[in-house]
SEDOZA-908650 format. One record per residue: residue in three letters; x, y, z of N, C-alpha, C in turn. Coordinates in steps of 0.02 Angstrom, whole numbers. Example, Ala and Ser with C-alpha at 12.3 -4.5 7.8 and 13.67 -1.06 7.14 Angstrom:
<pts>
(ALA,(660,-284,390),(615,-225,390),(660,-165,390)),
(SER,(642,-112,354),(684,-53,357),(645,2,394)),
</pts>
This chain:
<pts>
(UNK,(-11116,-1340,6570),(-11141,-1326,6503),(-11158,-1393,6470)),
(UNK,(-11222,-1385,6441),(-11232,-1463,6421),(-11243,-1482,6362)),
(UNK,(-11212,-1506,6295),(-11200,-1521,6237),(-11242,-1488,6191)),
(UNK,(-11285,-1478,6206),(-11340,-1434,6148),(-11315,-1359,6171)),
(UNK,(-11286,-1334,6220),(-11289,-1266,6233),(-11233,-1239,6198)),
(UNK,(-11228,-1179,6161),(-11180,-1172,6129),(-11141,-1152,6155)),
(UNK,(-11076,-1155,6158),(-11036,-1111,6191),(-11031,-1038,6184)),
(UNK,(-11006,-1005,6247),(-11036,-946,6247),(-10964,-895,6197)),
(UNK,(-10984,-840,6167),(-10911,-788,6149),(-10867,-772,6210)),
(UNK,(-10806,-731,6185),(-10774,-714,6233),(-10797,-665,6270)),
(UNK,(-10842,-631,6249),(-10876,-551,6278),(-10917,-587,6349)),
(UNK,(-10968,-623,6316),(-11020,-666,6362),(-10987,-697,6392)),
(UNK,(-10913,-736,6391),(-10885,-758,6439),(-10844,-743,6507)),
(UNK,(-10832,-676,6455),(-10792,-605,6504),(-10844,-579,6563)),
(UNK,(-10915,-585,6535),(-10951,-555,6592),(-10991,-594,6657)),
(UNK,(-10971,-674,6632),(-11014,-720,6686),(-10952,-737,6705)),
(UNK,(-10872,-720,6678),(-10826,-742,6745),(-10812,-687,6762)),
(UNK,(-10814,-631,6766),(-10820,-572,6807),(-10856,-585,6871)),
(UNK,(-10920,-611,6861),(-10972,-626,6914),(-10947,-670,6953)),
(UNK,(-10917,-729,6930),(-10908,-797,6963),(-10847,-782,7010)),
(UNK,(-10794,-740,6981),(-10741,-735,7007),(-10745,-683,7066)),
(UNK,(-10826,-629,7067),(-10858,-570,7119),(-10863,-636,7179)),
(UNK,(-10885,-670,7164),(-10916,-711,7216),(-10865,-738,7237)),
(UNK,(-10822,-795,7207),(-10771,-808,7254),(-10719,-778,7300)),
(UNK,(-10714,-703,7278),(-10682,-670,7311),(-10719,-648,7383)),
(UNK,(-10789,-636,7361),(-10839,-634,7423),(-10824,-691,7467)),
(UNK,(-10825,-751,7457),(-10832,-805,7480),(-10763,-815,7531)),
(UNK,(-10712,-806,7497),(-10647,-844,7509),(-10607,-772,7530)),
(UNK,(-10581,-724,7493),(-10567,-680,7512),(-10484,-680,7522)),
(UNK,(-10463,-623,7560),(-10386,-667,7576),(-10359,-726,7593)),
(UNK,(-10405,-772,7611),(-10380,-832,7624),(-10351,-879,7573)),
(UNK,(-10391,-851,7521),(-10369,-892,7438),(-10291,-874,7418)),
(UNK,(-10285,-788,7450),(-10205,-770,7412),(-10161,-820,7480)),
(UNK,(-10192,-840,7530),(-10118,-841,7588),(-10108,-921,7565)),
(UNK,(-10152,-947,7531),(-10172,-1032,7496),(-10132,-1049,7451)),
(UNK,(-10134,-988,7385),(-10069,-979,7343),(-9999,-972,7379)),
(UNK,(-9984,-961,7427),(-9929,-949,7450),(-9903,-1030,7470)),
(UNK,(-9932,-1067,7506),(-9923,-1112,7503),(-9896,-1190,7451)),
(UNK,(-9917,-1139,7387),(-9886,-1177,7342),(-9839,-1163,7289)),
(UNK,(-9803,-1107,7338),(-9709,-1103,7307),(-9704,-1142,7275)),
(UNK,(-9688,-1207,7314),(-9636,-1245,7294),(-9640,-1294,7264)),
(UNK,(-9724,-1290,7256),(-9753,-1342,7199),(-9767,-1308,7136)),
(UNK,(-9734,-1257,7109),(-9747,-1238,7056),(-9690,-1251,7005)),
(UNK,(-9638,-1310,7040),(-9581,-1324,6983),(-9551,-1271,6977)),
(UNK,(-9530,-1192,6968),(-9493,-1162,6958),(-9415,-1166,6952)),
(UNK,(-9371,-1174,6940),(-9294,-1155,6949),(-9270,-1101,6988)),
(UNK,(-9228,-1148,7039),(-9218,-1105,7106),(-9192,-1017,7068)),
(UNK,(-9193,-983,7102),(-9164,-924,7090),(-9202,-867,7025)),
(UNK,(-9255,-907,6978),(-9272,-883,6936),(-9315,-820,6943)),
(UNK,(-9305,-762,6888),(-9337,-705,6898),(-9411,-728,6872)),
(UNK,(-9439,-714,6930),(-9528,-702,6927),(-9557,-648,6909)),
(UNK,(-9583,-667,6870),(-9624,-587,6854),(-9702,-596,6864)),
(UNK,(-9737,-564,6941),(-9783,-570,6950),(-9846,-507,6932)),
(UNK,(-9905,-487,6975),(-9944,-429,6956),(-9946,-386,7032)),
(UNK,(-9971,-346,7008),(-10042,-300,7076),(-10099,-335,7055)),
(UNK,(-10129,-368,7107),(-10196,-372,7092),(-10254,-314,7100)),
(UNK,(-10284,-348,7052),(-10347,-287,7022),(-10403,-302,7061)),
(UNK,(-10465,-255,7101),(-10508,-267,7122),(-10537,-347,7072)),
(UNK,(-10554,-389,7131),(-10574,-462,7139),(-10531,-525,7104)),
(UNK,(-10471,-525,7080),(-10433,-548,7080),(-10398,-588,7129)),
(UNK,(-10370,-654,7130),(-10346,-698,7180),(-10261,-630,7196)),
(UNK,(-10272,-642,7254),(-10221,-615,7270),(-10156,-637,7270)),
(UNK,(-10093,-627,7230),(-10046,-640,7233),(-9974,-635,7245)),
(UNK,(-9976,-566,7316),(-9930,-536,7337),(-9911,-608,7370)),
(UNK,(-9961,-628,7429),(-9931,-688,7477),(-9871,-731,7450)),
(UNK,(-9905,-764,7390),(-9866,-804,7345),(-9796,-759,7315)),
(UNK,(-9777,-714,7283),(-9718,-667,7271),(-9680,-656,7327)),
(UNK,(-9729,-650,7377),(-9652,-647,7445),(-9664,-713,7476)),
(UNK,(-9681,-773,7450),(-9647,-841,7473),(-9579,-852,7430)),
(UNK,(-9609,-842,7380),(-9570,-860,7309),(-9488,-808,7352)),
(UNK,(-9523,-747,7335),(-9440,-700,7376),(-9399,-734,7423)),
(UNK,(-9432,-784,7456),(-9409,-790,7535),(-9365,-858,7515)),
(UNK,(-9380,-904,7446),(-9349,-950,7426),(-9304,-932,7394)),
(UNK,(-9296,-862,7380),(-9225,-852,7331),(-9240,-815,7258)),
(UNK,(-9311,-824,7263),(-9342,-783,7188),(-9326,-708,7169)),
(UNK,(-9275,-713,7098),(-9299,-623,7105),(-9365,-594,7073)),
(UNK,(-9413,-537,7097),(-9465,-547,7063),(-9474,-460,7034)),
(UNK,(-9530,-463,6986),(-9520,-420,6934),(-9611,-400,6935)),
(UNK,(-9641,-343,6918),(-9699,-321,6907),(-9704,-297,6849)),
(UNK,(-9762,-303,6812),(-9774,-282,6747),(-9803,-200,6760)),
(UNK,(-9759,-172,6698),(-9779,-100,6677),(-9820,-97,6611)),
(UNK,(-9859,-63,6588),(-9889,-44,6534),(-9848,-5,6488)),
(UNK,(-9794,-9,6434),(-9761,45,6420),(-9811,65,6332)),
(UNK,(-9792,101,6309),(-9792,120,6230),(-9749,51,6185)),
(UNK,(-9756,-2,6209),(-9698,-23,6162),(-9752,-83,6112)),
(UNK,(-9804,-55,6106),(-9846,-115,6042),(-9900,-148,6092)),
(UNK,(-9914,-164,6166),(-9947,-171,6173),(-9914,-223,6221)),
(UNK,(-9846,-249,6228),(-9795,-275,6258),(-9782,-253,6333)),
(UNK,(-9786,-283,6390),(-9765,-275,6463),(-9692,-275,6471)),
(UNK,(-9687,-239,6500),(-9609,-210,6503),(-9616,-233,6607)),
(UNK,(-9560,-283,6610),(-9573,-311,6688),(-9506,-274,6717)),
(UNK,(-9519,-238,6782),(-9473,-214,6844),(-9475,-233,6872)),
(UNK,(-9406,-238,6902),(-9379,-267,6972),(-9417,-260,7043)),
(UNK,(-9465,-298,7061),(-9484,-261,7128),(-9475,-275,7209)),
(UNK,(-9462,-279,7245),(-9471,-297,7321),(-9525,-287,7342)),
(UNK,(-9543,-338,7389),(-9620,-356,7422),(-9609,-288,7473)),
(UNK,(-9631,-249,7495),(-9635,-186,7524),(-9624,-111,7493)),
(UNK,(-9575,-116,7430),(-9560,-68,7394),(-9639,-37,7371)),
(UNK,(-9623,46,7366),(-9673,75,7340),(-9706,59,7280)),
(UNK,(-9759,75,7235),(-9758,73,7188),(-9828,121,7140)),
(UNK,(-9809,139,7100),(-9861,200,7069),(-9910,172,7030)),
(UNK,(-9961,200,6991),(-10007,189,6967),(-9993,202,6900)),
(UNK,(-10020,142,6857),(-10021,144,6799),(-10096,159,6750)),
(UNK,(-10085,132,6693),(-10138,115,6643),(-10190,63,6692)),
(UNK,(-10256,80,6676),(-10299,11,6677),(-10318,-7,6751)),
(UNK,(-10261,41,6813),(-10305,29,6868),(-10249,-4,6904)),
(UNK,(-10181,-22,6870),(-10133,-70,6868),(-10083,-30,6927)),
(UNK,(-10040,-66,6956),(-9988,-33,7010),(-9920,-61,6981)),
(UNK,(-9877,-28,6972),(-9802,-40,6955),(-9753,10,6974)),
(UNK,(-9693,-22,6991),(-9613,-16,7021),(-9608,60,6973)),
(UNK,(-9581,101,7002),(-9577,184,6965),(-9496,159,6915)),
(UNK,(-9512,207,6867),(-9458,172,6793),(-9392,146,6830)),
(UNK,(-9370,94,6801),(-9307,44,6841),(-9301,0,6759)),
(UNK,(-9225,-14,6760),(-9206,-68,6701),(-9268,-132,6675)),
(UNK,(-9277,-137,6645),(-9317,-204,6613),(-9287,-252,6645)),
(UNK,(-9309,-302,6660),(-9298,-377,6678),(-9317,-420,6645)),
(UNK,(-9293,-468,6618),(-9322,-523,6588),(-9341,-580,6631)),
(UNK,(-9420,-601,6621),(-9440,-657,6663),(-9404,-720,6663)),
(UNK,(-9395,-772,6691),(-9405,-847,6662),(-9474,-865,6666)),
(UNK,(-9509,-853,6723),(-9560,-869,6735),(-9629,-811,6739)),
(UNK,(-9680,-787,6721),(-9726,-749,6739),(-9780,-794,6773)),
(UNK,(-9817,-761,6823),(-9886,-791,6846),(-9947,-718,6810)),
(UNK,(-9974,-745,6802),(-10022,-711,6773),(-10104,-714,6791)),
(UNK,(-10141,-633,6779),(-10201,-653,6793),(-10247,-694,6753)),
(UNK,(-10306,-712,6774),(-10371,-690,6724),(-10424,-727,6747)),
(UNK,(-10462,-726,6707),(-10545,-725,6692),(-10581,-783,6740)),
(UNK,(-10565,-821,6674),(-10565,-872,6672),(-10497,-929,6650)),
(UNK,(-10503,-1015,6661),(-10457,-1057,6620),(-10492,-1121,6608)),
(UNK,(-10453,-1158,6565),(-10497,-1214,6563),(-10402,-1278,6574)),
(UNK,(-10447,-1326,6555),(-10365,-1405,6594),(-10329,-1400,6538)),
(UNK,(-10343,-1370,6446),(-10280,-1365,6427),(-10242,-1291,6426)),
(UNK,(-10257,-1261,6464),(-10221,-1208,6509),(-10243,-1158,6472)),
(UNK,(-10293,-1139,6450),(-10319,-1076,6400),(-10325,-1038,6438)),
(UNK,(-10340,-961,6429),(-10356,-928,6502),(-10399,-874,6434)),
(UNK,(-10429,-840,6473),(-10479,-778,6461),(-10455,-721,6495)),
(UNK,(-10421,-659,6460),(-10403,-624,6472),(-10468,-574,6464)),
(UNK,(-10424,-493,6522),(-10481,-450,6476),(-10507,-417,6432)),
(UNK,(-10457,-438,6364),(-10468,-432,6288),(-10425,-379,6263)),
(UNK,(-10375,-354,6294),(-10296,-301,6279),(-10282,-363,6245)),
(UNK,(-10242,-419,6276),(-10208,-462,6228),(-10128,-449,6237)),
(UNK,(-10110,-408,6315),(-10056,-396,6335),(-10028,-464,6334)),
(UNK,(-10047,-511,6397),(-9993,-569,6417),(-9980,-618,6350)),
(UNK,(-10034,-608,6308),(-10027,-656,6228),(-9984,-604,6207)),
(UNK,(-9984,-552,6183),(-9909,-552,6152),(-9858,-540,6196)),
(UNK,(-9843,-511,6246),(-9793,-510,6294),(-9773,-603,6288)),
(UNK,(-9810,-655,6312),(-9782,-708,6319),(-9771,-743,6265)),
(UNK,(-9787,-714,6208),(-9771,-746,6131),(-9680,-727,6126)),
(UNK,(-9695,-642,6120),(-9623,-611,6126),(-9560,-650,6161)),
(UNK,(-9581,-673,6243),(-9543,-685,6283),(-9514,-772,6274)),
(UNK,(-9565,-795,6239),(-9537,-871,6206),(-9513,-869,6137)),
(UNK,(-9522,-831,6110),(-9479,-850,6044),(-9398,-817,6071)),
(UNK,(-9382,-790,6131),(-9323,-774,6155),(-9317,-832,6179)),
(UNK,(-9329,-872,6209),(-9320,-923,6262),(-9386,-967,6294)),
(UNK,(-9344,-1000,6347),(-9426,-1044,6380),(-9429,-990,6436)),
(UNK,(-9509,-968,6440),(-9549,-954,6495),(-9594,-990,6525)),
(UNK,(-9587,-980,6589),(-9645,-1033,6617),(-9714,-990,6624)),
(UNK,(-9762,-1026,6595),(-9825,-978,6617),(-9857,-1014,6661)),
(UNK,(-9877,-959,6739),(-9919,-996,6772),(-9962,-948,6793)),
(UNK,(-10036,-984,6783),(-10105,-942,6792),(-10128,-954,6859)),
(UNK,(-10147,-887,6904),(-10174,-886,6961),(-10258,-856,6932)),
(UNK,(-10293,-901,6994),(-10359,-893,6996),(-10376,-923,7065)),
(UNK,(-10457,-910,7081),(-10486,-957,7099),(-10508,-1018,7066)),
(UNK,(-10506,-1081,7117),(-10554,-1168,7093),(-10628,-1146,7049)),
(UNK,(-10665,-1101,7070),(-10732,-1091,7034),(-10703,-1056,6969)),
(UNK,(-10673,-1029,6953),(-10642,-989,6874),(-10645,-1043,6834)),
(UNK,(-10605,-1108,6849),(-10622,-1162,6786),(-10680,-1155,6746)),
(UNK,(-10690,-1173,6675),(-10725,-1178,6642),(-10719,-1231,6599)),
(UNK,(-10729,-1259,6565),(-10734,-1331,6511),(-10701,-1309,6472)),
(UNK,(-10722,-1254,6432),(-10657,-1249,6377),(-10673,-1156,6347)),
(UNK,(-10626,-1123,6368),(-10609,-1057,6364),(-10591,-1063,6265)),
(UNK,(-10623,-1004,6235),(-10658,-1007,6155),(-10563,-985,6155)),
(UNK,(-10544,-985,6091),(-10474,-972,6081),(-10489,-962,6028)),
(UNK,(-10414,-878,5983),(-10380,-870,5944),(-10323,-903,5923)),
(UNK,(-10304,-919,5847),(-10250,-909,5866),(-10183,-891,5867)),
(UNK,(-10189,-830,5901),(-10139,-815,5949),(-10134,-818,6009)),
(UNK,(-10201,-848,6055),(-10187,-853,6115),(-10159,-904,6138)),
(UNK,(-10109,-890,6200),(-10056,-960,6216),(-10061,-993,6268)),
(UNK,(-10062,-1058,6275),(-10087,-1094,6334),(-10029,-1089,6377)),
(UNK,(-10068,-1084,6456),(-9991,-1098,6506),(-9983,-1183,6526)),
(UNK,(-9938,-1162,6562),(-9907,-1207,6585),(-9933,-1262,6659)),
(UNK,(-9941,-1203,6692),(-9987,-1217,6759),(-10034,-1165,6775)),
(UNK,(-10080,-1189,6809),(-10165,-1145,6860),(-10124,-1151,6927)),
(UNK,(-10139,-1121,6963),(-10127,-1116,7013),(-10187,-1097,7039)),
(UNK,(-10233,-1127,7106),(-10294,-1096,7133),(-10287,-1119,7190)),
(UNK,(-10308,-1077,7260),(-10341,-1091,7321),(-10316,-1181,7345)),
(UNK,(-10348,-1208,7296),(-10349,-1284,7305),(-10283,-1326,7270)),
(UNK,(-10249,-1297,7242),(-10181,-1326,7207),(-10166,-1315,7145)),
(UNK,(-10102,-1355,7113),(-10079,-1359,7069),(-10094,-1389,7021)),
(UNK,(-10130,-1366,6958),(-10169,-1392,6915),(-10101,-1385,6851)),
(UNK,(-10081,-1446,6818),(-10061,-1460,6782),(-10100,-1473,6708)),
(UNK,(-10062,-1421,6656),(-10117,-1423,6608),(-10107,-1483,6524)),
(UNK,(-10136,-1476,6489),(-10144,-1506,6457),(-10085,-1482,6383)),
(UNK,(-10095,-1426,6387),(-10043,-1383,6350),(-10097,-1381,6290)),
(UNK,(-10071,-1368,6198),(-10126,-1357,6168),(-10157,-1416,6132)),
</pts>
């Protein structure tokens, strides 16, 4: 994008990283989720900490690989449900093989089980940019879910994508909350914070 061009809205941005993110998945494919797996142990976590990861959604970096590395180090890990509760993710306990049903939105989650509280979530989206903004797909779940979950405590937020998802600078509310780390195909992108 080059200084006279304006930056684009979130709508217009929602729909050219839709595209960008079609293609890398074309491109790269499972090889990008088995890539994330590889970088357990560079994601700083605290041994033992409950993860709360996703189902990935058609063209999404895949991030089961990575959840059962994380398991295999000692992680307990957790999947997000859609409940009635304001618009808030309610995370279950899950095991990498355990069944799991269909939700809201296209979404897959652990059948009703106690709440868990994260330390850490990995999360999808869109797009991100280096001070860790991300572009969701405009619910505004993980912004208040991860607002909620820090004014309890520290959460770690870390964003999975593909290397081509970067963008220069993702438009922000605010209420939207920067993470902590990107995680892509190619490594551990440490962010800028806000």
């Amino acid at each position: 994008m080059t200084e006279s061009t304006p930056p684009l809205s979130k709508s217009d941005l929602r729909r050219v990283a839709r595209q960008t993110r079609r293609d890398a998945m074309a491109r790269l494919g499972p090889a990008a989720g088995r890539a994330l797996a590889g970088l357990a142990a560079g994601l700083g976590l605290p041994g033992g900490a409950v993860v709360a990861g996703y189902w990935p959604l058609g063209g999404e970096i895949d991030p089961v690989p990575l959840m059962e590395a994380l398991a295999a180090r000692g992680h307990v890990l957790a999947l997000p449900a859609v409940t009635e509760t304001g618009g808030i993710l309610e995370f279950r306990r899950w095991t990498p093989g355990e069944a799991l049903e269909d939700g809201p939105h296209g979404t897959r989650h652990p059948a009703v089980a106690p709440a868990l509280a994260p330390n850490a979530l990995l999360v999808p989206l869109l797009a991100f940019d280096r001070r860790g903004f991300r572009l969701g797909y405009g619910g505004g779940y993980y912004d208040r879910t991860l607002a909620g979950l820090r004014r309890d405590g520290e959460v770690f937020a870390v964003g999975l994508a593909f290397a081509a998802q970067e963008v220069e600078r993702v438009p922000t509310d605010p209420w939207d909350i920067a993470l902590d780390r990107i995680a892509t195909e190619q490594g551990v992108i440490e962010t800028a914070g806000k």
